[in-house]
SEPA-341796 format. One record per residue (C-alpha): y, x, z. Coordinates in steps of 0.02 Angstrom, whole numbers, plus 32768, in hexadecimal, padded with zeros to 4 digits. Each point is the difference from the previous one (the first is absolute). Layout:
<pts>
YXZ;...
</pts>
This chain:
<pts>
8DC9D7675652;7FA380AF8017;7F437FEF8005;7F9B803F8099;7FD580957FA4;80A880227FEC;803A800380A2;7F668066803F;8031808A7F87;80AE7FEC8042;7FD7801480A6;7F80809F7FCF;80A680537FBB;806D7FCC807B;7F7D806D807B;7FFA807C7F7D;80CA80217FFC;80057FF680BE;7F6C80758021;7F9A7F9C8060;7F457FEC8008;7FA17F7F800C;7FC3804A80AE;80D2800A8032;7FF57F317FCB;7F777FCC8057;8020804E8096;80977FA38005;7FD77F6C7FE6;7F71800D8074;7F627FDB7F92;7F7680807FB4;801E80757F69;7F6C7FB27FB4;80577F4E8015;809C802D7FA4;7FB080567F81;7F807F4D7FF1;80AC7FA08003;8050806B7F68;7F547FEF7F97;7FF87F5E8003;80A57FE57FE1;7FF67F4D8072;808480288081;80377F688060;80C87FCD8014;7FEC804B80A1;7FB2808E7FDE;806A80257F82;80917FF5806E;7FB9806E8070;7FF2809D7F93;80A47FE67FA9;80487FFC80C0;7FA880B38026;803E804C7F5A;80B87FA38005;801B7FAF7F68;7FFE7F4B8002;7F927F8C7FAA;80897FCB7F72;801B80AC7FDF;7F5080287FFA;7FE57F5B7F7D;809280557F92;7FAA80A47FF6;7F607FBF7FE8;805E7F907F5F;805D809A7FC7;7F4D805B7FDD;7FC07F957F7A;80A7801D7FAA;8019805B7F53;807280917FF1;8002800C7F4C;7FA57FA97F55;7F9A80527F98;8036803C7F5E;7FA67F6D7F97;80437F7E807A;80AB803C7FEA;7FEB80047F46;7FD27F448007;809A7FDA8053;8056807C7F81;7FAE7F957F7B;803D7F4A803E;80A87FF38041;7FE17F678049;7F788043806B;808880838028;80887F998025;7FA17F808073;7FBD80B08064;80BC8036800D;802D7F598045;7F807FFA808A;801980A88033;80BC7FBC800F;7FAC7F628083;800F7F8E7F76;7F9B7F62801B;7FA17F8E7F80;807D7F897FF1;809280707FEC;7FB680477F6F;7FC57F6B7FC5;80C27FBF8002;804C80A07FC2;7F86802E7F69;7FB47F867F7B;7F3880368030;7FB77F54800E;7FA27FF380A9;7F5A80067FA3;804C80A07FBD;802C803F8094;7F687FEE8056;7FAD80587F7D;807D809E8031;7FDF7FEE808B;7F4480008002;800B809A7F94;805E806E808D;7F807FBD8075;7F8A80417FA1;806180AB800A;80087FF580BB;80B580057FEE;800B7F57804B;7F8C7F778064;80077F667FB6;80057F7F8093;7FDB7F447FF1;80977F8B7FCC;803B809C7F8C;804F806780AB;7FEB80B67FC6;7FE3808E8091;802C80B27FCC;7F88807B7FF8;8063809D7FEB;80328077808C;80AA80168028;801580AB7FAE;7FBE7FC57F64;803080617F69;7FD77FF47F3F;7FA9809A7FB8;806C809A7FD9;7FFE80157F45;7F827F577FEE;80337F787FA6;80757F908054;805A809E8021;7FFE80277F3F;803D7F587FED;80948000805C;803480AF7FBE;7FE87FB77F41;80557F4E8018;80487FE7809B;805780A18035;80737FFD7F65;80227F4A801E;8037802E80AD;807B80777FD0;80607F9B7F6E;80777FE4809C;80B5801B8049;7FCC7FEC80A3;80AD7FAA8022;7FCA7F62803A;7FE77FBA80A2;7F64803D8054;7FF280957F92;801A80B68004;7FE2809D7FAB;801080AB806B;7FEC80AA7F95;801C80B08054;7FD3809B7FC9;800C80C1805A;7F91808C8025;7F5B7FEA8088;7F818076803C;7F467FD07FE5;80217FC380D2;809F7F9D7FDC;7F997FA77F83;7F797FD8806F;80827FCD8071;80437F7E7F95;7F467FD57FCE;7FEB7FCC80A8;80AC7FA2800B;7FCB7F9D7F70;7F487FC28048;80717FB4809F;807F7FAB7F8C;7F487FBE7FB8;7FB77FCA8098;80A57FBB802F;7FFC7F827F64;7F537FBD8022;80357FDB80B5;808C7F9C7FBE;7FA27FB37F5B;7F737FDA809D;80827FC48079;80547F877F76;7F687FAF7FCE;80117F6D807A;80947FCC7F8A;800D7F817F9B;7FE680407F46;80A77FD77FDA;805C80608084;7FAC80957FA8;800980697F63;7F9580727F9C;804580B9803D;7FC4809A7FBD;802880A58046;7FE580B17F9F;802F80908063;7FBD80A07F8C;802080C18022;7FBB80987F88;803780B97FDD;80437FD17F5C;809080387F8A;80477F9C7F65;7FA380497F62;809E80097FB8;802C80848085;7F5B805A7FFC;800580297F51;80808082802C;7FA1805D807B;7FC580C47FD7;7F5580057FC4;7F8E803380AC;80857FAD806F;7FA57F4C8002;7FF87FCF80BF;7F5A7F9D8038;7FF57FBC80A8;
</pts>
């Protein structure tokens, strides 16, 4: 639930992005300029009141709570708090799960943490503001929805050492996989292009991961997706080319 404080500065952006003052406001809603400005300081605004403003700038209350809750959400860890995950793979794996809507008990069931363990994971990512640690072990996220690990930090590191060549010791013959490779000749704005082509398809998987998270944890499976594009040619190749004749995009 967002704080009061929250949803004022919600409501001072939501002003902000519409251009409206806070003269335009309360004209509208037919008090003083002095009295909205006393409302926002204070930061006391009654149900009612509350109602009233979100009416004049048309976004509705749940909408407002949402934004307000989205504020106070991290974008990124630091560097040191990704190394920590980096460093214990159960700290990692437990973050993986609940960014995958995992619940206490369905890790408790899967994995072989004890729940004192557990707990103790748990505590640790509250600590990191990854998660909030409710009573009865209920976990909220604290991450925004375009979370993203660190470009060249360690989790990405990681993944490139251990888990990318993992990933690849495939066929991709079997059901639910498949392996696409294409190759030709873009321009610097064909490659854009396709840059942009690939953030949909992105955006398109967390709607789906987001949509399927009402099911049961056995209707779903652990999917990743790498979709990759680079002005590249096989070294093998390149060690042929005239001396002064090396392309850079």
């Amino acid at each position: 639930m967002a704080s009061s404080q929250q949803l004022i500065i919600a409501l001072k952006q939501q002003l902000k992005q519409k251009g409206l003052t806070y003269q335009h406001l309360a004209v509208a809603l037919g008090i003083s300029e002095p009295t909205l400005k006393r409302w926002f300081s204070q930061g006391n605004l009654s149900l009612k009141q509350l109602d009233a403003v979100c009416e004049q700038l048309g976004v509705p209350l749940s909408e407002l709570a949402q934004l307000a809750e989205e504020q106070e959400k991290i974008h990124q860890l630091s560097t040191e708090q990704e190394s920590r995950l980096v460093a214990d793979l159960r700290l990692l794996l437990v973050a993986l799960a609940l960014l995958n809507h995992w619940r206490f008990e369905q890790i408790l069931q899967t994995y072989t943490f004890s729940a004192t363990e557990l707990v103790q994971l748990l505590a640790q990512l509250d600590r990191m503001r990854f998660i909030e640690l409710q009573p009865n072990n209920r976990v909220r996220l604290k991450v925004s929805a375009d979370f993203a690990w660190q470009v060249g930090g360690p989790i990405q590191g990681f993944f490139e050492q251990q888990v990318q060549r993992e990933f690849f010791q495939c066929s991709f013959d079997r059901p639910g996989e498949l392996r696409l490779v294409v190759s030709g000749m873009l321009s610097r704005a064909s490659n854009a292009v396709m840059q942009q082509k690939m953030q949909r398809l992105l955006r398109d998987f967390r709607a789906l991961h987001d949509k399927d998270s009402q099911l049961a944890l056995e209707d779903k499976h652990g999917t990743s997706l790498v979709v990759a594009v680079r002005p590249w040619e096989l070294a093998a190749f390149t060690r042929w080319r005239k001396p002064g004749l090396e392309k850079r995009f």
